[in-house]
ChimeraX commands (.cxc) that place a marker at each C-alpha (Angstrom):
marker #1 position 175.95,56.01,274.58 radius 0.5
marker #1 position 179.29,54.80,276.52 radius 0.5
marker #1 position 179.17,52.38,279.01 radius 0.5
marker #1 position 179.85,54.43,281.77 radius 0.5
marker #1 position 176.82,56.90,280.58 radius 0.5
marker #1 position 174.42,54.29,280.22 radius 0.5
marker #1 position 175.30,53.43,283.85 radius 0.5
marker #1 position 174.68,57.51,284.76 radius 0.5
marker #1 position 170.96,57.43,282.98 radius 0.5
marker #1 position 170.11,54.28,284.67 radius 0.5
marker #1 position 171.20,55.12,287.99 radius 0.5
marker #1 position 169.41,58.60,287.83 radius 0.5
marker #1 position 166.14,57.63,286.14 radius 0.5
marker #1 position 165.78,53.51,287.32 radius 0.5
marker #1 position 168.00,53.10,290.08 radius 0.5
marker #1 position 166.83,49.68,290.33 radius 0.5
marker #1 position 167.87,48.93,286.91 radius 0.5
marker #1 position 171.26,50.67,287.41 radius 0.5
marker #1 position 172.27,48.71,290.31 radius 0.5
marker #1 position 170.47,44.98,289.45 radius 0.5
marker #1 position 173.36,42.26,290.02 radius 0.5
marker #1 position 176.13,42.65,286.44 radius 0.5
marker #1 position 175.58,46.41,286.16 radius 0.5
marker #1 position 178.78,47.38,285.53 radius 0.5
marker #1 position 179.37,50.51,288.04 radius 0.5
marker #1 position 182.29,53.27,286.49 radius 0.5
marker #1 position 184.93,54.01,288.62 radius 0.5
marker #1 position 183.59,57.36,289.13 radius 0.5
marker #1 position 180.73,56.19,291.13 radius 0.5
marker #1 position 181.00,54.39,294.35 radius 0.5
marker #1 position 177.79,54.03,295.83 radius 0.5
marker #1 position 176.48,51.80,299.08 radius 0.5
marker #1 position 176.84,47.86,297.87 radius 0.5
marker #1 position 179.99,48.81,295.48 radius 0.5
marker #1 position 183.37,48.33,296.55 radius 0.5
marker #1 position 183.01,46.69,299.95 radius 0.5
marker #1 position 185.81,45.78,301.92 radius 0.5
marker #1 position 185.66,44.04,305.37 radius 0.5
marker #1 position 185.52,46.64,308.22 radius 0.5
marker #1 position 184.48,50.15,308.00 radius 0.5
marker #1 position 184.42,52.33,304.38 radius 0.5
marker #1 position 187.24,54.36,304.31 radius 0.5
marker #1 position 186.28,58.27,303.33 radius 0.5
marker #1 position 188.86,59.11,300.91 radius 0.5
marker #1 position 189.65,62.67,301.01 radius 0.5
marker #1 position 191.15,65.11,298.33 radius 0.5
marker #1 position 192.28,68.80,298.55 radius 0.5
marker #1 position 192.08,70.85,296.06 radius 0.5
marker #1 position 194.30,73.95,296.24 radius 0.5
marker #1 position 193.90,77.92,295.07 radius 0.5
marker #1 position 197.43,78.69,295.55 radius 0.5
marker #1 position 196.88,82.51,294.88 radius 0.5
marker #1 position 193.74,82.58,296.68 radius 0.5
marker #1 position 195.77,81.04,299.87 radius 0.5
marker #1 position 198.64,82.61,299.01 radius 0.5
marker #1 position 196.87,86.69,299.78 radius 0.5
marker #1 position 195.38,85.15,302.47 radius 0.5
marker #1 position 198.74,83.84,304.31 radius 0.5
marker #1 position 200.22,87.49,303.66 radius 0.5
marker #1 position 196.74,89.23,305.42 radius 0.5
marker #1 position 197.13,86.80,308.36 radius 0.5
marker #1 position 200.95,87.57,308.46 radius 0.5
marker #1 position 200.20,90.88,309.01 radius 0.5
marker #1 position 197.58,90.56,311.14 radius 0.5
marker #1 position 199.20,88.16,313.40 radius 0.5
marker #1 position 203.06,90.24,313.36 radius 0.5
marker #1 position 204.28,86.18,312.56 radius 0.5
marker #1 position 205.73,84.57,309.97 radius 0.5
marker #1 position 203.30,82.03,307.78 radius 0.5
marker #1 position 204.38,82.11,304.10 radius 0.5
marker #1 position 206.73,78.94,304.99 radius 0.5
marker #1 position 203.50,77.10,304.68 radius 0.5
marker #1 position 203.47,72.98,305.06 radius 0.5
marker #1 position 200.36,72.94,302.83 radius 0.5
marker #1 position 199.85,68.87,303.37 radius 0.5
marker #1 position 200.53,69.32,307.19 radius 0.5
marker #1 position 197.58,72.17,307.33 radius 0.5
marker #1 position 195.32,69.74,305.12 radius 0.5
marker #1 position 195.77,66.70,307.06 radius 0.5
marker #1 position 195.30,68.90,310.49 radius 0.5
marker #1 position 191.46,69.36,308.96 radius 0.5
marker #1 position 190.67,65.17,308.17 radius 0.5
marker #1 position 188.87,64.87,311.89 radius 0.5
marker #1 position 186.33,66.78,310.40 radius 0.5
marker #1 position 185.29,64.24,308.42 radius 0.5
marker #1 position 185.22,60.98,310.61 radius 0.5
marker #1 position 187.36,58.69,312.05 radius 0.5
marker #1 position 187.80,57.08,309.05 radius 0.5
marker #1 position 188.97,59.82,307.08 radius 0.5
marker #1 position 192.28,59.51,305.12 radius 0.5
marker #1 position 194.58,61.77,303.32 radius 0.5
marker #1 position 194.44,60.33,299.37 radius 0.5
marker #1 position 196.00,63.19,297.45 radius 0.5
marker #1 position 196.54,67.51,297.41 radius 0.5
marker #1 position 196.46,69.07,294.06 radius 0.5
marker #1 position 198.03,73.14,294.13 radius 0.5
marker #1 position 196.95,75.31,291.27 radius 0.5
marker #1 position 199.22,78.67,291.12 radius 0.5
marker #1 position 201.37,80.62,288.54 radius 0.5
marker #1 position 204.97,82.18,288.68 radius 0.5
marker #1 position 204.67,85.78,287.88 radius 0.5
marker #1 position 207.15,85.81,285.12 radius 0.5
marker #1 position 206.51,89.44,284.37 radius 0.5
marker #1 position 208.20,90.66,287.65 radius 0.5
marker #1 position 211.29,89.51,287.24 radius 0.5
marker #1 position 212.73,91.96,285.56 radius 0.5
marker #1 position 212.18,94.35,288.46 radius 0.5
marker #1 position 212.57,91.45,291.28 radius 0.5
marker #1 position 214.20,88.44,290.36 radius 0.5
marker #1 position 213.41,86.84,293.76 radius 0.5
marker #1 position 209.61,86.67,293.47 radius 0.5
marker #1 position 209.88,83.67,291.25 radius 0.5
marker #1 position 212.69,82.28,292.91 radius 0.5
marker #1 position 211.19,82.13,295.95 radius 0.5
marker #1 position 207.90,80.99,294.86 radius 0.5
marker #1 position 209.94,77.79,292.64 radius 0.5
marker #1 position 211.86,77.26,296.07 radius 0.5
marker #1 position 208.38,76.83,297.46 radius 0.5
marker #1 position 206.84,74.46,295.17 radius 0.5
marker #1 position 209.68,72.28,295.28 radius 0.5
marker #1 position 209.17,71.60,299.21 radius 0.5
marker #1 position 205.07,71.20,298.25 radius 0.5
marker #1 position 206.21,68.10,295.17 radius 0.5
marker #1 position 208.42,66.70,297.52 radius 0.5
marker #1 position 205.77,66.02,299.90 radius 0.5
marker #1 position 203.75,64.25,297.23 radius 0.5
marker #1 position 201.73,67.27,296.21 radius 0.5
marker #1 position 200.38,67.95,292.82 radius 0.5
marker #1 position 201.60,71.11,291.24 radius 0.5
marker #1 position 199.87,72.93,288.26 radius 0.5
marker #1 position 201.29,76.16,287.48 radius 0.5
marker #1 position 199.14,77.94,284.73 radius 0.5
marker #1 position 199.89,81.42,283.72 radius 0.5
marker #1 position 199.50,85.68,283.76 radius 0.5
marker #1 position 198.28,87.24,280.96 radius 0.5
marker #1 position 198.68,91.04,280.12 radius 0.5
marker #1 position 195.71,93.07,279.89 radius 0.5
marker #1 position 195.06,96.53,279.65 radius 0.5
marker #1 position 192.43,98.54,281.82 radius 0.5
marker #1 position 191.29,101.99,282.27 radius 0.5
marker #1 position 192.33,103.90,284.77 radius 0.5
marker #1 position 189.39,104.52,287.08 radius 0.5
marker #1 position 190.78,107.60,288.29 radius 0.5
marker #1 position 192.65,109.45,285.47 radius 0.5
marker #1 position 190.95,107.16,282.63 radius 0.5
marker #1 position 194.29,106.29,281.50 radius 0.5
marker #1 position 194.83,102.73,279.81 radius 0.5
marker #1 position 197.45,101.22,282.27 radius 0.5
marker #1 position 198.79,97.67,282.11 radius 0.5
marker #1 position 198.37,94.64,284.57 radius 0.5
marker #1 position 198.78,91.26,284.49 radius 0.5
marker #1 position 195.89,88.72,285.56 radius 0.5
marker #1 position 196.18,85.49,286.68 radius 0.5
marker #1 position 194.61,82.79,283.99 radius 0.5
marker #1 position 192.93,79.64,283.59 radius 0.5
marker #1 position 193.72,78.45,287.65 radius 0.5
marker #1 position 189.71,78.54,287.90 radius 0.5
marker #1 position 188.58,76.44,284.89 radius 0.5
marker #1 position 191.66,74.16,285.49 radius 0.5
marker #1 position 190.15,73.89,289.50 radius 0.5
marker #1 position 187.00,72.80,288.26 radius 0.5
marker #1 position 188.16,70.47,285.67 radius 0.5
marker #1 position 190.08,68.67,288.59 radius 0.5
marker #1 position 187.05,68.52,290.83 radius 0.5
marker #1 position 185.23,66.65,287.91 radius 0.5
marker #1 position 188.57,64.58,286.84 radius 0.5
marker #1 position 189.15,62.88,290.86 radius 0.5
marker #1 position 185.69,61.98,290.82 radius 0.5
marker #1 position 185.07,60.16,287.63 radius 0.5
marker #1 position 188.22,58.37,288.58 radius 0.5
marker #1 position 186.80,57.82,291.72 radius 0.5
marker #1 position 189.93,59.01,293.80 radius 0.5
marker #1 position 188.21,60.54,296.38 radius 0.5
marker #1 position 185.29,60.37,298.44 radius 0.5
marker #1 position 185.12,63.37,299.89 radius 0.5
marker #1 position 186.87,66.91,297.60 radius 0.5
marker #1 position 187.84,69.97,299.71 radius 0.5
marker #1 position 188.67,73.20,297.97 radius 0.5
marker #1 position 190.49,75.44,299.59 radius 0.5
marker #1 position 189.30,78.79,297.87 radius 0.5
marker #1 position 186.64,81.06,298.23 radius 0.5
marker #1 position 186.38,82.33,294.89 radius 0.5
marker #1 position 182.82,82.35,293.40 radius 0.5
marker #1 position 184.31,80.71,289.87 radius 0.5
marker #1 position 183.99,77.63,291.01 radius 0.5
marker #1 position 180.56,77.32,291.83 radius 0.5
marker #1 position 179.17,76.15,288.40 radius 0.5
marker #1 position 181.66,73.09,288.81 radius 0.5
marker #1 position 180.75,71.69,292.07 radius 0.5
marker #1 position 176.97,72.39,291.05 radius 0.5
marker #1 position 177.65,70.11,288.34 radius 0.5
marker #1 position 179.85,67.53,290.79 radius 0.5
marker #1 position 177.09,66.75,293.30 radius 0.5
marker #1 position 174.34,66.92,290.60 radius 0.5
marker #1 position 176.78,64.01,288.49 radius 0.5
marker #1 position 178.00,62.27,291.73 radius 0.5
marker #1 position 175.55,62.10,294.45 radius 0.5
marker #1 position 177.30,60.13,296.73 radius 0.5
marker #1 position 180.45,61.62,296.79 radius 0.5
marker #1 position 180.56,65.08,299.00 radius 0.5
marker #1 position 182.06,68.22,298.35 radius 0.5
marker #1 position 183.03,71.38,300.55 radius 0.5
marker #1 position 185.18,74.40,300.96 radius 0.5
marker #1 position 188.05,75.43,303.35 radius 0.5
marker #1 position 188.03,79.00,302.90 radius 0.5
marker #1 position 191.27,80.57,303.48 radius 0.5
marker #1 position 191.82,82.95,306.21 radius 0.5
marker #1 position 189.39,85.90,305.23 radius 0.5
marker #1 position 187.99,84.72,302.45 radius 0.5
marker #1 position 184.95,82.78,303.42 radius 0.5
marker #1 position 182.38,83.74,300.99 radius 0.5
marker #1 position 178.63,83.56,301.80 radius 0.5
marker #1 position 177.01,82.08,298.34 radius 0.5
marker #1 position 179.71,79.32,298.85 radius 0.5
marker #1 position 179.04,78.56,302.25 radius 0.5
marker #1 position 175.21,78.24,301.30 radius 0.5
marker #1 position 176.46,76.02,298.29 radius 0.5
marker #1 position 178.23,74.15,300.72 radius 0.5
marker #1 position 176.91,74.18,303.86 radius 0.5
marker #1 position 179.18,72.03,305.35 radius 0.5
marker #1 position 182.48,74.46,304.81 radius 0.5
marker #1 position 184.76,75.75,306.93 radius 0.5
marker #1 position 187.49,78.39,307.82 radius 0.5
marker #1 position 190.70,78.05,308.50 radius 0.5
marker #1 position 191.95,80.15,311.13 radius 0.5
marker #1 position 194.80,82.38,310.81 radius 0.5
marker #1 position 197.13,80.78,313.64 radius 0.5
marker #1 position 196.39,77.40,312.09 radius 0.5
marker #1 position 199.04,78.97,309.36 radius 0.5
marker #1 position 201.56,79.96,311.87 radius 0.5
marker #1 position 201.31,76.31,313.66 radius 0.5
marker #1 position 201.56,74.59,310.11 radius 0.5
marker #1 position 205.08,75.89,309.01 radius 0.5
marker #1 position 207.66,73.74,307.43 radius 0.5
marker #1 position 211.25,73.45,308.89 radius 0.5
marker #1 position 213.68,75.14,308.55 radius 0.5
marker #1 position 215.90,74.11,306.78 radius 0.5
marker #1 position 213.02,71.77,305.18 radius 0.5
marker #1 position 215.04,68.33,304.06 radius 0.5
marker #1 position 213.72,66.94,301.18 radius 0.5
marker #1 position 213.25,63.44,300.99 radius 0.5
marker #1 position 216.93,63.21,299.03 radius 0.5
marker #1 position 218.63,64.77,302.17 radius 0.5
marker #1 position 218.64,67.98,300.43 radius 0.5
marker #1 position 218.27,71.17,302.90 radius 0.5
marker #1 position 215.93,73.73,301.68 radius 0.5
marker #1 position 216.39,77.00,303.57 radius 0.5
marker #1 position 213.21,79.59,304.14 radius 0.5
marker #1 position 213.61,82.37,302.13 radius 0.5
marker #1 position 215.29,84.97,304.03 radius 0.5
marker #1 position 212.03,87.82,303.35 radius 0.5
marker #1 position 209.83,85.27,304.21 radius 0.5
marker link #1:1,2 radius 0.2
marker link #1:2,3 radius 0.2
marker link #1:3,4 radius 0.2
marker link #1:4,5 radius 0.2
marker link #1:5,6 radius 0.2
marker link #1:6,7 radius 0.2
marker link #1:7,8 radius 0.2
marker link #1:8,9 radius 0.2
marker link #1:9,10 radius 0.2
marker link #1:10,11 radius 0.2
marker link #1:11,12 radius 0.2
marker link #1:12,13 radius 0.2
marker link #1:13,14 radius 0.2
marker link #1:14,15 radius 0.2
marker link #1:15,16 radius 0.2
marker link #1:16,17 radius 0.2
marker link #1:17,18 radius 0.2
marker link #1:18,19 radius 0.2
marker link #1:19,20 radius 0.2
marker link #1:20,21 radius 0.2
marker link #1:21,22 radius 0.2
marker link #1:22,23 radius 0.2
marker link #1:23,24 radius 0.2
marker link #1:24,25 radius 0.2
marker link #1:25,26 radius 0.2
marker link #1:26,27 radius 0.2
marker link #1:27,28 radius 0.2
marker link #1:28,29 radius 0.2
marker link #1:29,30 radius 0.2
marker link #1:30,31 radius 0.2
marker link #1:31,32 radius 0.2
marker link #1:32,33 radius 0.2
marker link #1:33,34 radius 0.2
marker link #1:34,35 radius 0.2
marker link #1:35,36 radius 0.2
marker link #1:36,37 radius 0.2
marker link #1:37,38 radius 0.2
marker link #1:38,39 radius 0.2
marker link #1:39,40 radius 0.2
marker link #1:40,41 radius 0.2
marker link #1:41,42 radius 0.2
marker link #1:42,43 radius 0.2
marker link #1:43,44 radius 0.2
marker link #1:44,45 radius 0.2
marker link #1:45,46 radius 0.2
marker link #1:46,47 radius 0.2
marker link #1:47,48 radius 0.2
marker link #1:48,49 radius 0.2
marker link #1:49,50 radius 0.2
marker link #1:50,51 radius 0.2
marker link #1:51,52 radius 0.2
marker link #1:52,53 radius 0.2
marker link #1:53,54 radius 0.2
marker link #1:54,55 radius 0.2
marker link #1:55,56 radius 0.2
marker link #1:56,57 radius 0.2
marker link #1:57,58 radius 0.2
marker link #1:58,59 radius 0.2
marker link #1:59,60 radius 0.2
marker link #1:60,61 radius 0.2
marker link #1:61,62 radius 0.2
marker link #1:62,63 radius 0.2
marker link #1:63,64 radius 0.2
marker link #1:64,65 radius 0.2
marker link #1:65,66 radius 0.2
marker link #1:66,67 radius 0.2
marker link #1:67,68 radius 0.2
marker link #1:68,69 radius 0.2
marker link #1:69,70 radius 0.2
marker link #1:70,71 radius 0.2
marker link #1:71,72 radius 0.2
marker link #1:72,73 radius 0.2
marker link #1:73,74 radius 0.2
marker link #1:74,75 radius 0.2
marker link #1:75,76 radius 0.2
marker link #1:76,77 radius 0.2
marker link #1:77,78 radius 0.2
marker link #1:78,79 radius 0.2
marker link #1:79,80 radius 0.2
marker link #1:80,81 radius 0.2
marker link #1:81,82 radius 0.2
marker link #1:82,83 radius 0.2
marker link #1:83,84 radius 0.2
marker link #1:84,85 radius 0.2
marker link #1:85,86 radius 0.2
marker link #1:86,87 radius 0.2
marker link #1:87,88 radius 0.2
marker link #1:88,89 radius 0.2
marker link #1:89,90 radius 0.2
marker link #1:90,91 radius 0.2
marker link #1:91,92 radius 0.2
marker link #1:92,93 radius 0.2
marker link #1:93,94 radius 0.2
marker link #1:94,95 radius 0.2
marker link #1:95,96 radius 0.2
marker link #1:96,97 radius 0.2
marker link #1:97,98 radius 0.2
marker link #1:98,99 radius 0.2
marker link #1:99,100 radius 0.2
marker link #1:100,101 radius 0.2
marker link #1:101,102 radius 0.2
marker link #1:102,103 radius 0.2
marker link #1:103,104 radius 0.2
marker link #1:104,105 radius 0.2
marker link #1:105,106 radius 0.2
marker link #1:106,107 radius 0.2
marker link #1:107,108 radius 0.2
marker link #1:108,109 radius 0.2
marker link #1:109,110 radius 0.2
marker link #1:110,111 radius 0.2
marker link #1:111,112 radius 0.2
marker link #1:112,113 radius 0.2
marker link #1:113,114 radius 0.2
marker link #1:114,115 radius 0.2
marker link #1:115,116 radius 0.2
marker link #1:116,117 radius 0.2
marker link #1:117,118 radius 0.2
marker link #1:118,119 radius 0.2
marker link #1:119,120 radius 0.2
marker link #1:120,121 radius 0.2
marker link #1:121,122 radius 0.2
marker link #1:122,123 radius 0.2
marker link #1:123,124 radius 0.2
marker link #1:124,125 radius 0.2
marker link #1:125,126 radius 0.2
marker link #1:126,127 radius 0.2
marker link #1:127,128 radius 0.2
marker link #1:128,129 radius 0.2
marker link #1:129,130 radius 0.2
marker link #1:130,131 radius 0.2
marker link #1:131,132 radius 0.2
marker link #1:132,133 radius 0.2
marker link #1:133,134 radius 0.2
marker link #1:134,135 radius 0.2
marker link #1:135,136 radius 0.2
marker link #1:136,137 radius 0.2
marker link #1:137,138 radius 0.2
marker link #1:138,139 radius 0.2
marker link #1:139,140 radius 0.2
marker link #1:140,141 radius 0.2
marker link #1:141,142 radius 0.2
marker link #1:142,143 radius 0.2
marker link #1:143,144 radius 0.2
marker link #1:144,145 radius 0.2
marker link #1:145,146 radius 0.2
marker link #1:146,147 radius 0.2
marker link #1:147,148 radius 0.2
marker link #1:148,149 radius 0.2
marker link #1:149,150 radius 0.2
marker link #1:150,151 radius 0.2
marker link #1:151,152 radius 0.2
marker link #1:152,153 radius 0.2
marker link #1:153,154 radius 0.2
marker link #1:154,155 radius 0.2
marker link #1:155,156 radius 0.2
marker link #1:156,157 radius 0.2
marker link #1:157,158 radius 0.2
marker link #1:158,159 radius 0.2
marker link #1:159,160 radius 0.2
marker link #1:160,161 radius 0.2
marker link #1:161,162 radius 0.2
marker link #1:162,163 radius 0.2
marker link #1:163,164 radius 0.2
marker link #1:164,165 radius 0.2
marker link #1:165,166 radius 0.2
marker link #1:166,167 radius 0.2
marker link #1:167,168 radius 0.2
marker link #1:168,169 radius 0.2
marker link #1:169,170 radius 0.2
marker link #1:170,171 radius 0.2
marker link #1:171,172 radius 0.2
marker link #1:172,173 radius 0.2
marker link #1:173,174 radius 0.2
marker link #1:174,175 radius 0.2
marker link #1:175,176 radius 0.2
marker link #1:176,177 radius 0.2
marker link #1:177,178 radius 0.2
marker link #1:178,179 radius 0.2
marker link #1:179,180 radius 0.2
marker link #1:180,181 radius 0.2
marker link #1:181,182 radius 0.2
marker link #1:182,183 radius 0.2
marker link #1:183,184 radius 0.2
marker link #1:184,185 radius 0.2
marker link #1:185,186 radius 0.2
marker link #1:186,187 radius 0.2
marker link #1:187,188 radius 0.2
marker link #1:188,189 radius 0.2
marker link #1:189,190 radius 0.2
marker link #1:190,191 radius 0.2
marker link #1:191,192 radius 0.2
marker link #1:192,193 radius 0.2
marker link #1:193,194 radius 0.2
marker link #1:194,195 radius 0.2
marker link #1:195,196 radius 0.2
marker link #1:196,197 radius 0.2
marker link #1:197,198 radius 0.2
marker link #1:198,199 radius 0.2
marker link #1:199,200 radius 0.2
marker link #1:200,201 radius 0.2
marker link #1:201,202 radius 0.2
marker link #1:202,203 radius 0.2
marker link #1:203,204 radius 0.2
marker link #1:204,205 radius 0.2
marker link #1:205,206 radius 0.2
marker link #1:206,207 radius 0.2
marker link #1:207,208 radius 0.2
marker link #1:208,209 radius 0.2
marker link #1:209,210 radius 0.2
marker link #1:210,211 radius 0.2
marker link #1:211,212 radius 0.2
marker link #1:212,213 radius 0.2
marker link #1:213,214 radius 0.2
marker link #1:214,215 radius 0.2
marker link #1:215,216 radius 0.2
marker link #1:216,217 radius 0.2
marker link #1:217,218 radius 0.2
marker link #1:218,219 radius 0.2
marker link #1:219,220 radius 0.2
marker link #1:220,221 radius 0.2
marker link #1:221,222 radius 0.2
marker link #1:222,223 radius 0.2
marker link #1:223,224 radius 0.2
marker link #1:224,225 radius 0.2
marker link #1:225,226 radius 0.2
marker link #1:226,227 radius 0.2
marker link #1:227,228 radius 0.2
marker link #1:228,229 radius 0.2
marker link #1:229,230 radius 0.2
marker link #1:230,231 radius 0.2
marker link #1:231,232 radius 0.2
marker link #1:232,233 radius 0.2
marker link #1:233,234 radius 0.2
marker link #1:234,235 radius 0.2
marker link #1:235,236 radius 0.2
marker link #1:236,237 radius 0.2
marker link #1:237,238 radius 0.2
marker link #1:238,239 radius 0.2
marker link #1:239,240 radius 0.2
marker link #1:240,241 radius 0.2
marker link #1:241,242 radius 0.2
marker link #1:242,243 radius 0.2
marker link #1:243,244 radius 0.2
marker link #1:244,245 radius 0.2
marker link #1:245,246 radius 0.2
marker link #1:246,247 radius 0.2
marker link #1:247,248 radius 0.2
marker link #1:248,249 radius 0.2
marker link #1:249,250 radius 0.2
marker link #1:250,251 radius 0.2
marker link #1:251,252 radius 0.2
view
């Protein structure tokens, strides 16, 4: 049993034990009497971001609202949400899952093009970006019974939950926020709280896609509100922190 382990078992079955004076405490817990600074705790906060899942949203609240949002300032729309979590709250890092859709090029060139002009506003600004991929699959036709081709979105989920588990064993974050409301997740942030009891874990669900087993999960989720995407735009041009202007593009 490793270190770090032991210090799980003891902490869960003889807290005492677990936190007696020399206990060595793994990064990825940060309990009451560890790390104390003078002055208040800070609550380190990390969002963790469905980039599809936000992505259909934006476009539903575009139409909905006749106003442009795709233009998104992703870390600007994040840090607009750290009140909710006290005064003490601060902005420690924003990880975006997505995919380019590769197999639409062919037939529009700009999708991709776009989406890469995009992400390179979102790295510029600090932001993690983990693209993962589409995989071709073929389904039948519900109507004709046909097989017909599509391509799926892969591994985004299991790579979401893996980072929810990875920030807190490193002890990153206090506080996670996943901005998502897709069901997948669930099994991971069961296993989060049950691992890490002390550090706290929630969703933003994206315009229209605040799911009810998720908000029970989490009770203390919230949605973000169509105009907050309209309010949170980037520039335009946006200048990158190399002086380089990065113009919307012009669908968008």
């Amino acid at each position: 049993m490793t270190n770090t382990t032991n210090f799980y078992y003891l902490y869960k079955h003889h807290p005492q034990k677990g936190l007696e004076k020399g206990s060595l405490a793994p990064v990825g817990l940060r309990s009451s009497g560890f790390f104390l600074q003078k002055g208040a705790m800070k609550n380190r906060v990390s969002f963790i971001v469905d980039g599809f899942n936000l992505y259909h949203s934006v476009k539903q609240a575009e139409s909905a609202l006749k106003s442009s949002t795709k233009w998104l300032n992703i870390r600007a729309l994040c840090s607009s949400y750290l009140h909710l979590f006290g005064k003490n709250a601060v902005l420690t890092s924003i990880y975006y899952f997505s995919a380019l859709a590769l197999h639409l090029e062919a037939k529009n060139p700009d999708v991709t093009k776009r989406h890469k002009t995009f992400l390179r506003c979102l790295k510029d600004q600090g932001i993690f970006v983990e693209l993962n991929r589409f995989k071709k699959k073929e389904i039948k036709c519900p109507n004709c019974g046909c097989q017909i081709k599509k391509h799926e979105e892969k591994e985004t989920d299991v790579a979401i939950s893996i980072k929810l588990i990875e920030i807190f064993l490193k002890d990153e974050c206090d506080t996670a926020i996943l901005v998502s409301g897709d069901t997948d997740i669930a099994p991971a942030v069961k296993t989060a709280r049950e691992v890490f009891p002390n550090k706290k874990v929630c969703f933003a669900f994206p315009y229209q896609r605040k799911n009810r087993e998720l908000q029970t999960l989490c009770p203390n989720s919230f949605t973000i509100k169509g105009p907050k995407y309209v309010s949170h735009q980037f520039d335009n041009p946006c200048i990158l922190s190399d002086g380089t202007h990065i113009s919307k593009p012009p669908s968008w």
